[in-house]
mmCIF file of the N, C-alpha and C atoms, coordinates in Angstrom:
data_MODEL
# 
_entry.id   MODEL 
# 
loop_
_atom_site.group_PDB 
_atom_site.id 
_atom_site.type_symbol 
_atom_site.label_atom_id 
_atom_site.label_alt_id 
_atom_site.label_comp_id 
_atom_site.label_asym_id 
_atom_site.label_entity_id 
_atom_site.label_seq_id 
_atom_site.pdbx_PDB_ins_code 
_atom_site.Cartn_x 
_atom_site.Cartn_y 
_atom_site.Cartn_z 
_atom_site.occupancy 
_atom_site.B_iso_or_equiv 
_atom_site.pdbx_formal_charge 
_atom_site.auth_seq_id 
_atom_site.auth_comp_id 
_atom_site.auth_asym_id 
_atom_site.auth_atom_id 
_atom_site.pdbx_PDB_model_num 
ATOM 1   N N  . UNK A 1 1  ? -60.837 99.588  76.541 1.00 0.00 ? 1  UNK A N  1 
ATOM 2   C CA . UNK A 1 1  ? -60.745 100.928 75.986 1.00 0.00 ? 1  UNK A CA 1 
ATOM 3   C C  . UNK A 1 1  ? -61.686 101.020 74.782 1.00 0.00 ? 1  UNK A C  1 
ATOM 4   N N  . UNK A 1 2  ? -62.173 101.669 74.626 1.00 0.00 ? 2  UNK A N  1 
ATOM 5   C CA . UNK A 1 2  ? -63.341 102.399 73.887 1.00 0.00 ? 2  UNK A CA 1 
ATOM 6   C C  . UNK A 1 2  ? -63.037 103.039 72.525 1.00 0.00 ? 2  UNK A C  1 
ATOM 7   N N  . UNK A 1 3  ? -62.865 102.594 71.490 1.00 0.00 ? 3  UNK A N  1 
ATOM 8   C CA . UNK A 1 3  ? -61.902 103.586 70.365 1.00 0.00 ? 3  UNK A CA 1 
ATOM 9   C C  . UNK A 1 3  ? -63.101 104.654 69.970 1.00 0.00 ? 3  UNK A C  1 
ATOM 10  N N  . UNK A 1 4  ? -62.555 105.883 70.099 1.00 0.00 ? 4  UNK A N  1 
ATOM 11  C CA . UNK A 1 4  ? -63.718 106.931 69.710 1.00 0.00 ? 4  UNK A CA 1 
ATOM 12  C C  . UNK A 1 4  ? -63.178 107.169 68.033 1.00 0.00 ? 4  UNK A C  1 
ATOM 13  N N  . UNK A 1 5  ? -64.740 107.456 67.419 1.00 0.00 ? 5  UNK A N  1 
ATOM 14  C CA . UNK A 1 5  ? -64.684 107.543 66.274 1.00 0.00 ? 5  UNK A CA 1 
ATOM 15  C C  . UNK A 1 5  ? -64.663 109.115 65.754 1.00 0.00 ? 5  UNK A C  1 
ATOM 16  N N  . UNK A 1 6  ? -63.446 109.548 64.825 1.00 0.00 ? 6  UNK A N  1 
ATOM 17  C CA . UNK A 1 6  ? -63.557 110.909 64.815 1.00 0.00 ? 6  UNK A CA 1 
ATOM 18  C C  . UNK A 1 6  ? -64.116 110.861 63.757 1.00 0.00 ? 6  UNK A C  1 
ATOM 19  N N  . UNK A 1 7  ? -64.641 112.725 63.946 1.00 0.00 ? 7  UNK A N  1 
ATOM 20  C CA . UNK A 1 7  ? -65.804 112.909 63.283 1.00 0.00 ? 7  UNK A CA 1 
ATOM 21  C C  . UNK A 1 7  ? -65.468 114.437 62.572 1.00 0.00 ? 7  UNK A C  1 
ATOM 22  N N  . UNK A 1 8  ? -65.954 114.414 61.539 1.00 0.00 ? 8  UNK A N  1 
ATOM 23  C CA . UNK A 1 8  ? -65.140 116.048 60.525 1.00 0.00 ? 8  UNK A CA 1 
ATOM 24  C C  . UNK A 1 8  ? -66.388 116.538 60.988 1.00 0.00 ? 8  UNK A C  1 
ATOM 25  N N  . UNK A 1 9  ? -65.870 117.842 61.694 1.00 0.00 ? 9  UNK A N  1 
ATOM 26  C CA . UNK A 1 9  ? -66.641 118.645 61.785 1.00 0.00 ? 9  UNK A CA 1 
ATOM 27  C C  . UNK A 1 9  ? -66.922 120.117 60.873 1.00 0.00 ? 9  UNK A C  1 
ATOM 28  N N  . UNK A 1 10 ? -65.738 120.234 60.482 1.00 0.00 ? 10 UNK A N  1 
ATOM 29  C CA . UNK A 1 10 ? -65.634 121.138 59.425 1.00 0.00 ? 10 UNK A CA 1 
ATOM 30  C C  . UNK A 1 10 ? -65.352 120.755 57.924 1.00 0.00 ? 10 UNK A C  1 
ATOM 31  N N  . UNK A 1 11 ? -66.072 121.180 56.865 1.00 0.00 ? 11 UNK A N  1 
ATOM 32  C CA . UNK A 1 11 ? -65.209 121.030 55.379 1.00 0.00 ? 11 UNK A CA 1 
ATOM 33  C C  . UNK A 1 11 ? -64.211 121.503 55.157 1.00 0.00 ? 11 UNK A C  1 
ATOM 34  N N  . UNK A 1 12 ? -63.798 121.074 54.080 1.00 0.00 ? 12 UNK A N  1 
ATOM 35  C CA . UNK A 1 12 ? -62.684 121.929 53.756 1.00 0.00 ? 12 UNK A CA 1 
ATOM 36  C C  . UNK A 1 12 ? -62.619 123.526 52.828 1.00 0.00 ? 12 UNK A C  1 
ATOM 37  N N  . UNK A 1 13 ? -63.921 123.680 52.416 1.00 0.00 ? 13 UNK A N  1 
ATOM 38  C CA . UNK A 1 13 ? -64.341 124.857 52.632 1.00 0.00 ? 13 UNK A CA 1 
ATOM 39  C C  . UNK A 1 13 ? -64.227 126.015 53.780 1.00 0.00 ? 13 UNK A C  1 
ATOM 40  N N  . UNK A 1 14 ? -64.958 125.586 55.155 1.00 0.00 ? 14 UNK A N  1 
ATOM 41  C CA . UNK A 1 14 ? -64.826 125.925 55.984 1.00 0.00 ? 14 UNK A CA 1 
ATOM 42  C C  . UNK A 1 14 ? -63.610 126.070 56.565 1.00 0.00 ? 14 UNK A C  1 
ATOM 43  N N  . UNK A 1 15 ? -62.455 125.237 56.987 1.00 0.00 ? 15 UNK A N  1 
ATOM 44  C CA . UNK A 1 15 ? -61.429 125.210 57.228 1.00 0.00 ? 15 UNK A CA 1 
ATOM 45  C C  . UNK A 1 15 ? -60.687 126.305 56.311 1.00 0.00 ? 15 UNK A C  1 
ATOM 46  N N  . UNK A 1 16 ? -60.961 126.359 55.046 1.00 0.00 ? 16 UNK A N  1 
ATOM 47  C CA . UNK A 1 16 ? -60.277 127.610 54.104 1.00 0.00 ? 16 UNK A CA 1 
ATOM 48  C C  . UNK A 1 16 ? -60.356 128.861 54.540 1.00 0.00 ? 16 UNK A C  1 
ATOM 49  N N  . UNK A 1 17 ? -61.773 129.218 54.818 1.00 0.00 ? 17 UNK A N  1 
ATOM 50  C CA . UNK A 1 17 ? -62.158 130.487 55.108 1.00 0.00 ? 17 UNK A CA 1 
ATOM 51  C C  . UNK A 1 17 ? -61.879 130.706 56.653 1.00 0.00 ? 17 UNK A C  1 
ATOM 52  N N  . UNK A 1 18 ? -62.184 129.706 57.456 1.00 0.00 ? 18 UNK A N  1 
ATOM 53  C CA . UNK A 1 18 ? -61.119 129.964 58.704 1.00 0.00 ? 18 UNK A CA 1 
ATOM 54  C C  . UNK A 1 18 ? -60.023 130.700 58.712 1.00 0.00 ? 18 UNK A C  1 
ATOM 55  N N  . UNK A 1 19 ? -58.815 129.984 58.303 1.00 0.00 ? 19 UNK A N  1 
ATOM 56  C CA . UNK A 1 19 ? -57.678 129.759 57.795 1.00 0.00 ? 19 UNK A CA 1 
ATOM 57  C C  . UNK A 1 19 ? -57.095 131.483 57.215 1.00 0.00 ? 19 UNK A C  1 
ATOM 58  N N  . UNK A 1 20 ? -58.361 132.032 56.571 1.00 0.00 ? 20 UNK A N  1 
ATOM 59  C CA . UNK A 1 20 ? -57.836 133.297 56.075 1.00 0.00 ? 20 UNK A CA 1 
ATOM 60  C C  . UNK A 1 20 ? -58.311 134.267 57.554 1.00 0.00 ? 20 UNK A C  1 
ATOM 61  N N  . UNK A 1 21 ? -59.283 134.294 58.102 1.00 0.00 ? 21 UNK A N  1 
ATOM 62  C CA . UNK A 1 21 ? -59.857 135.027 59.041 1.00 0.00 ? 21 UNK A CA 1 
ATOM 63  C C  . UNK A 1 21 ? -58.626 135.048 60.111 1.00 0.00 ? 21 UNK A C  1 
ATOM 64  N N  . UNK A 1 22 ? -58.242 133.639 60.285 1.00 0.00 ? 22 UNK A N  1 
ATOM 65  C CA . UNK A 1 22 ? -57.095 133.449 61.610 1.00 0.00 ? 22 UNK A CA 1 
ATOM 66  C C  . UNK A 1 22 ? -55.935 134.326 60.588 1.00 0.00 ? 22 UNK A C  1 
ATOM 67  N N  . UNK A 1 23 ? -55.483 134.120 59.469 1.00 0.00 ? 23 UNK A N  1 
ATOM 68  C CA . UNK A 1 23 ? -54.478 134.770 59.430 1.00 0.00 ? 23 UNK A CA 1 
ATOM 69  C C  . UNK A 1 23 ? -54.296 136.404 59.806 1.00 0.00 ? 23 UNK A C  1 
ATOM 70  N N  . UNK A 1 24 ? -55.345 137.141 59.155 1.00 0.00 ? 24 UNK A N  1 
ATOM 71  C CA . UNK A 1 24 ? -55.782 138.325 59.644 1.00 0.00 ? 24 UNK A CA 1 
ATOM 72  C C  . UNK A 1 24 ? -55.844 138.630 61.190 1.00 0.00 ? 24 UNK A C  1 
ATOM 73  N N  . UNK A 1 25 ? -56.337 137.905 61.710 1.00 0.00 ? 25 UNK A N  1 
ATOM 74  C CA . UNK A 1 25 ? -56.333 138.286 62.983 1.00 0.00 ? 25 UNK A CA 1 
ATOM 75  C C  . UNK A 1 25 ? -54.947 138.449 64.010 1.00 0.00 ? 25 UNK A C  1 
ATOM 76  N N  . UNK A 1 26 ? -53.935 137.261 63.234 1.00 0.00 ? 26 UNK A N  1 
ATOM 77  C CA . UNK A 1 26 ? -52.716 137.469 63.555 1.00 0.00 ? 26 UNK A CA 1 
ATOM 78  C C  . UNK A 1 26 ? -52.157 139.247 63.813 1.00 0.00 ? 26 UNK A C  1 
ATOM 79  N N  . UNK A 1 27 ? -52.802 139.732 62.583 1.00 0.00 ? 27 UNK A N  1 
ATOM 80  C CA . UNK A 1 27 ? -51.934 141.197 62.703 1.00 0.00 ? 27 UNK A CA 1 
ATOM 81  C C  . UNK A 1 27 ? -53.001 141.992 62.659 1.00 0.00 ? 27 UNK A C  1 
ATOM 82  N N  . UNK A 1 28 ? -54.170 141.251 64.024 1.00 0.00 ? 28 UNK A N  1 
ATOM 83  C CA . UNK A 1 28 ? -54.970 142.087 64.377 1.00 0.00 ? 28 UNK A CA 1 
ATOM 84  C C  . UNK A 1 28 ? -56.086 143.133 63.483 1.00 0.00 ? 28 UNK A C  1 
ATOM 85  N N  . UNK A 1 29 ? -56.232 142.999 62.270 1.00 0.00 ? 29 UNK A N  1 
ATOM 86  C CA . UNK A 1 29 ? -56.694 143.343 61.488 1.00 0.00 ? 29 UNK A CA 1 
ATOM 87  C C  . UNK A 1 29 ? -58.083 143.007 61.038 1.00 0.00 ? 29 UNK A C  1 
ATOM 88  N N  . UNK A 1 30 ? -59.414 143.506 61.383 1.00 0.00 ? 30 UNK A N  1 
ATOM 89  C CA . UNK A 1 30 ? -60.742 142.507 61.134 1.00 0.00 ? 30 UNK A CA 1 
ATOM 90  C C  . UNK A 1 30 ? -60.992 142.631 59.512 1.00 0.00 ? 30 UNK A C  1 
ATOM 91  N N  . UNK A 1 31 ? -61.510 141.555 58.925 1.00 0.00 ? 31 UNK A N  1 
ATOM 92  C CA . UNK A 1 31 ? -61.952 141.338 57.402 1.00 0.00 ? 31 UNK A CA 1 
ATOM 93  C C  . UNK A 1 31 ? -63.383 141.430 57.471 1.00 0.00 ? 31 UNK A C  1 
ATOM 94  N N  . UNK A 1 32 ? -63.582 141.852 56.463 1.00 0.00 ? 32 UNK A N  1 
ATOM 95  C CA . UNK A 1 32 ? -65.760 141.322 55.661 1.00 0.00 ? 32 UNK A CA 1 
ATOM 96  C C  . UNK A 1 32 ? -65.640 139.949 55.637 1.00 0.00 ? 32 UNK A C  1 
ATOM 97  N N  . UNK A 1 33 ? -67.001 139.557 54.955 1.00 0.00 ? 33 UNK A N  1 
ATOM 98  C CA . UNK A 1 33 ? -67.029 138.819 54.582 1.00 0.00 ? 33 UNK A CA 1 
ATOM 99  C C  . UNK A 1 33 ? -66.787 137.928 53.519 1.00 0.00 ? 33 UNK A C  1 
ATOM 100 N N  . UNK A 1 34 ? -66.479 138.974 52.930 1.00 0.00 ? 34 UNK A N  1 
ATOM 101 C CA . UNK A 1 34 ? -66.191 138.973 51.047 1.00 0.00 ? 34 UNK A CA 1 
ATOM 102 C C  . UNK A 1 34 ? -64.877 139.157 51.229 1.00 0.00 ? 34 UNK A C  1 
ATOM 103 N N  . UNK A 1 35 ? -63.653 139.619 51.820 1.00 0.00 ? 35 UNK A N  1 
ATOM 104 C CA . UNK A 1 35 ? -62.397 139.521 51.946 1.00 0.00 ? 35 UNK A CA 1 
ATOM 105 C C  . UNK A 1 35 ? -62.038 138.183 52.729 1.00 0.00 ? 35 UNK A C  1 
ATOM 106 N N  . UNK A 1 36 ? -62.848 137.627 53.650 1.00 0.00 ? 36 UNK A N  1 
ATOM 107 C CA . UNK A 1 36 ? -62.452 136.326 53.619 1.00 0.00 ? 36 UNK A CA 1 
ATOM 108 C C  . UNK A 1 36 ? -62.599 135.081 52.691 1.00 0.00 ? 36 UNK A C  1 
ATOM 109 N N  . UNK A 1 37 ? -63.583 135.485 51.793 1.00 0.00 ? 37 UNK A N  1 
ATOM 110 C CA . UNK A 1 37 ? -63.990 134.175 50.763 1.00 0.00 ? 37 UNK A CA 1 
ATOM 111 C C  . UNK A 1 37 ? -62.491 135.060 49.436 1.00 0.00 ? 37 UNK A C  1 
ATOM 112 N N  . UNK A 1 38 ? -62.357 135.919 49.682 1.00 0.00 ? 38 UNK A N  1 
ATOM 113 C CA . UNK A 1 38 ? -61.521 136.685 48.606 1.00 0.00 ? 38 UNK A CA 1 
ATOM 114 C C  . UNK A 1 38 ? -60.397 135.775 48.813 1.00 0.00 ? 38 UNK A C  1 
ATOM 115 N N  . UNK A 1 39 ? -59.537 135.899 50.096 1.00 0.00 ? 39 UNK A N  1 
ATOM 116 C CA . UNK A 1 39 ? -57.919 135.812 50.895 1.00 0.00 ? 39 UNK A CA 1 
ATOM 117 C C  . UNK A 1 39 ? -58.168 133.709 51.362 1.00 0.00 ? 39 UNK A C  1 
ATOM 118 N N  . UNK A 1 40 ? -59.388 133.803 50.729 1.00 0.00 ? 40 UNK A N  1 
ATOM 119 C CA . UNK A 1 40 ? -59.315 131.715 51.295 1.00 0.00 ? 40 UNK A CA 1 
ATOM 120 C C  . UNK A 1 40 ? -58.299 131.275 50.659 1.00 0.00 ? 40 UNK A C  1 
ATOM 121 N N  . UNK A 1 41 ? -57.670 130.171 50.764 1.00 0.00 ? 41 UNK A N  1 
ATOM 122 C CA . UNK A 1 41 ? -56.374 129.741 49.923 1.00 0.00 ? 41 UNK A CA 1 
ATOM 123 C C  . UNK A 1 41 ? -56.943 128.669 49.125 1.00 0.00 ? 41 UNK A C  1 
ATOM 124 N N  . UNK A 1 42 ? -58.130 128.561 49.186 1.00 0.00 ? 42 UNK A N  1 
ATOM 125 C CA . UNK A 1 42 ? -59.052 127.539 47.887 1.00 0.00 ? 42 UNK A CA 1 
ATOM 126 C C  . UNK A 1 42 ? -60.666 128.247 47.266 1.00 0.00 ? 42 UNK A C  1 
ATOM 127 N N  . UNK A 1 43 ? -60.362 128.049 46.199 1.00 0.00 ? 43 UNK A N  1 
ATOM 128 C CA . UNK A 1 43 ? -62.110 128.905 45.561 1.00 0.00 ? 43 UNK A CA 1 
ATOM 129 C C  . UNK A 1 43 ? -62.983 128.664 46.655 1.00 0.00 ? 43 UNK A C  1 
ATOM 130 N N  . UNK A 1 44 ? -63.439 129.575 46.840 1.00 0.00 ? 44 UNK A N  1 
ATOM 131 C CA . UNK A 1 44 ? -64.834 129.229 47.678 1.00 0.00 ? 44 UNK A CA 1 
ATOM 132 C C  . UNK A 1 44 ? -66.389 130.147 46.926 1.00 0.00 ? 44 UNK A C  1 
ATOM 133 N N  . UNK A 1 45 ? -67.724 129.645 46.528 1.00 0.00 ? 45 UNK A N  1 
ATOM 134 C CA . UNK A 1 45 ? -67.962 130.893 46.423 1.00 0.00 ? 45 UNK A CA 1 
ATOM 135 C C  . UNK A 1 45 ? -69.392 130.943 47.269 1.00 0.00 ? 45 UNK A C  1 
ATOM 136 N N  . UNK A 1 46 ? -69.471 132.303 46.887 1.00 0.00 ? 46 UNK A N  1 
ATOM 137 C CA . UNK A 1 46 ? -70.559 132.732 47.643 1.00 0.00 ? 46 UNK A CA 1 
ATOM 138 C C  . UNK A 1 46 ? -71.944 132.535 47.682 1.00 0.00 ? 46 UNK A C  1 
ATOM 139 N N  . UNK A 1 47 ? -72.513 131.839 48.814 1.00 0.00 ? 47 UNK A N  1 
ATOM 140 C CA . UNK A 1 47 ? -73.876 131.355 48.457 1.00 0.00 ? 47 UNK A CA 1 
ATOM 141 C C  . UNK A 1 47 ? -74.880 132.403 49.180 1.00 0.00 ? 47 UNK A C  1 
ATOM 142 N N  . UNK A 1 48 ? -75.862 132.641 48.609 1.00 0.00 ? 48 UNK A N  1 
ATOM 143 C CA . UNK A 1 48 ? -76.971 133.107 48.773 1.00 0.00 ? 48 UNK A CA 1 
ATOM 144 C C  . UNK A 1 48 ? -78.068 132.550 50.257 1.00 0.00 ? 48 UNK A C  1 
# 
């Protein structure tokens, strides 16, 4: 058996701003882009 090596594909940045987008979408509701870096549950900020 072969042990596969996992691999992060996302930061935890990324995973934040996920995280707010999926919640929204729960109640069907679409966000900007700036309301998802807003609603992330960790600072994120905005890069250029």
């Amino acid at each position: 058996m072969i042990a596969a090596r996992q691999t992060e594909y996302f930061k935890e940045v990324d995973k934040a701003v996920l995280r707010a987008i999926m919640y929204f979408d729960v109640f069907n509701y679409p966000i900007t882009a700036e309301e998802a870096l807003a609603f992330a549950p960790m600072p994120v900020e905005k890069s250029t």
